[in-house]
N, C-alpha and C positions, 0 to 999 in steps of 0.2 A: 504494500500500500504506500503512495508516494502521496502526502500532501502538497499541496501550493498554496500560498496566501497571500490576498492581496488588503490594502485598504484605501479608501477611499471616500470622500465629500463632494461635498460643490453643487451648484444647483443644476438639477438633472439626474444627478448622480443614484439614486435613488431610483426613477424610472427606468434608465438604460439598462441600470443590471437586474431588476425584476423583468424585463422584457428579453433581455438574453437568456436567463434563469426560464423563460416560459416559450418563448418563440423561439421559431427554425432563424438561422441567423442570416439568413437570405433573403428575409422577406421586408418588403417596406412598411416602416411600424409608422408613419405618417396616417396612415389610411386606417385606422385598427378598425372601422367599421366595416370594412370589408373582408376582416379575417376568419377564419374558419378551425375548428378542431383541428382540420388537418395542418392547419400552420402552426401548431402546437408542438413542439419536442420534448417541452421537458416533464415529469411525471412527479406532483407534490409529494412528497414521502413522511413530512414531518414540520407542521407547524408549531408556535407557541407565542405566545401574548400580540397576535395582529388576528383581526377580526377577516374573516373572507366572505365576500360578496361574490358572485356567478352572474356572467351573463346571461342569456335567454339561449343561447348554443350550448352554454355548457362550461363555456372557457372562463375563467378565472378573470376576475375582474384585479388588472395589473396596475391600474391607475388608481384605486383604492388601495393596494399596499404598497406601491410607494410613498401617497401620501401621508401614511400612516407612519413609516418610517422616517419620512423628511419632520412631519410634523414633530416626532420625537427627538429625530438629532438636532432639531433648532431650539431644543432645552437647556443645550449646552453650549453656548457660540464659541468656548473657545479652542475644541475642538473641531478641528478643520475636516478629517478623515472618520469621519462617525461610521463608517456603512465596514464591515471588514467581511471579505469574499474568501471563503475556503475550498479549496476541490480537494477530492480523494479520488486517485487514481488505481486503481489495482491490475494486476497482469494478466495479459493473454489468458483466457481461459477460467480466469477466477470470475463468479457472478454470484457473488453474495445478493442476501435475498433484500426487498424492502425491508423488515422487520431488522436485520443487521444495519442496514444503514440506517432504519431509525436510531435503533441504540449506542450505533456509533453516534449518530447527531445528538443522541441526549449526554452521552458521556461527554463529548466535545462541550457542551454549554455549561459542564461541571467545573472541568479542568479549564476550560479559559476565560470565565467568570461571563458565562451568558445567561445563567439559570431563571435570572428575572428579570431577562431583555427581549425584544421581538427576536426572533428566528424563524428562518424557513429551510429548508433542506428539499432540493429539489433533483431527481435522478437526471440523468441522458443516456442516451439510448443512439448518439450517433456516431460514436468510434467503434471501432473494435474491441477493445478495452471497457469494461466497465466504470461508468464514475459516477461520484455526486457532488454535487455543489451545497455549500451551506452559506448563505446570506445574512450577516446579525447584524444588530445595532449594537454598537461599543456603548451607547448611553441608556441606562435605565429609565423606569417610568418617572425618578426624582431626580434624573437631569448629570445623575454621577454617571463618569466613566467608568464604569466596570471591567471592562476589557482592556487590557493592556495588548499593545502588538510589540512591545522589549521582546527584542530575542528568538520573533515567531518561527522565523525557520528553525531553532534549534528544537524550541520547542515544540512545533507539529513533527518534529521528526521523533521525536522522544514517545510521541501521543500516539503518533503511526504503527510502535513496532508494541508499543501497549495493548494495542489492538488489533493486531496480527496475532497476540499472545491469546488476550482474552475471548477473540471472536474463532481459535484457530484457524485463520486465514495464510495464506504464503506469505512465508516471511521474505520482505525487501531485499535485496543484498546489495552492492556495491553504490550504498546511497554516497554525492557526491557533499566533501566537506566544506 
């Protein structure tokens, strides 16, 4: 399992990556009245403290959890990068189920202080490789940053092989220092 992690603010910031997080990345998100199920790639696997709304299709109302999300990181102004983007990548052939990427996503919110902040965790399904993505807010519902990103690579890497352990998934090798 290989994490990545990114962080992130600014106005928009918030919509773009819930629309990457739910849409094919090809498609013109200008027009979302025109969009369809099948413009949809990504598959929700694990909410917590953002409310969801549904379109009359089906599809996930994207502009309701980003505002939700903006609305909360502007608790904090003087954090710039509120939004932090995780993926978990696993190898060729490994296809853990939802319910493991759930529990990976709940453990994730233990160990890097997201317990009582929005999050989403959302699969894809368009590489060959298995992954998921996890979307949090660093700011809780009282405006504290919770989330620290000091040191994330060491530490998704430490989280990663915790959970190769716990979940008995393939263990990583040759991660790069």
């Amino acid at each position: 399992m290989i994490g990545k992690m990114t962080s992130m603010g600014g106005k928009g910031a918030a919509r773009r990556l819930v629309d990457y997080l739910v849409y094919e990345k090809e498609i013109n998100l200008s027009d979302k009245e025109n969009l369809t199920l099948e413009d949809v790639r990504g598959e929700l696997i694990y909410v917590q403290n953002l409310a969801l709304d549904f379109l009359e299709d089906g599809r996930i109302d994207t502009d309701y959890l980003a505002e939700q999300l903006e609305d909360n990181g502007s608790r904090n102004t003087k954090l710039k990068d509120y939004l932090w983007h995780q993926s978990f990548s696993f190898p060729i052939g490994e296809n853990p189920s939802n319910e493991i990427f759930e529990s990976i996503s709940k453990d994730f919110a233990k160990e890097f202080g997201f317990e009582e902040n929005q999050m989403m965790a959302v699969r894809h399904s368009d590489k060959e490789h298995a992954h998921f993505h996890i979307l949090g807010n660093r700011i809780n519902i009282n405006g504290k940053t919770t989330a620290s990103d000091s040191y994330s690579f060491l530490r998704t890497g430490d989280f990663c092989r915790q959970m190769e352990i716990k979940y008995n998934l393939q263990i990583t090798s040759n991660m790069k220092k």
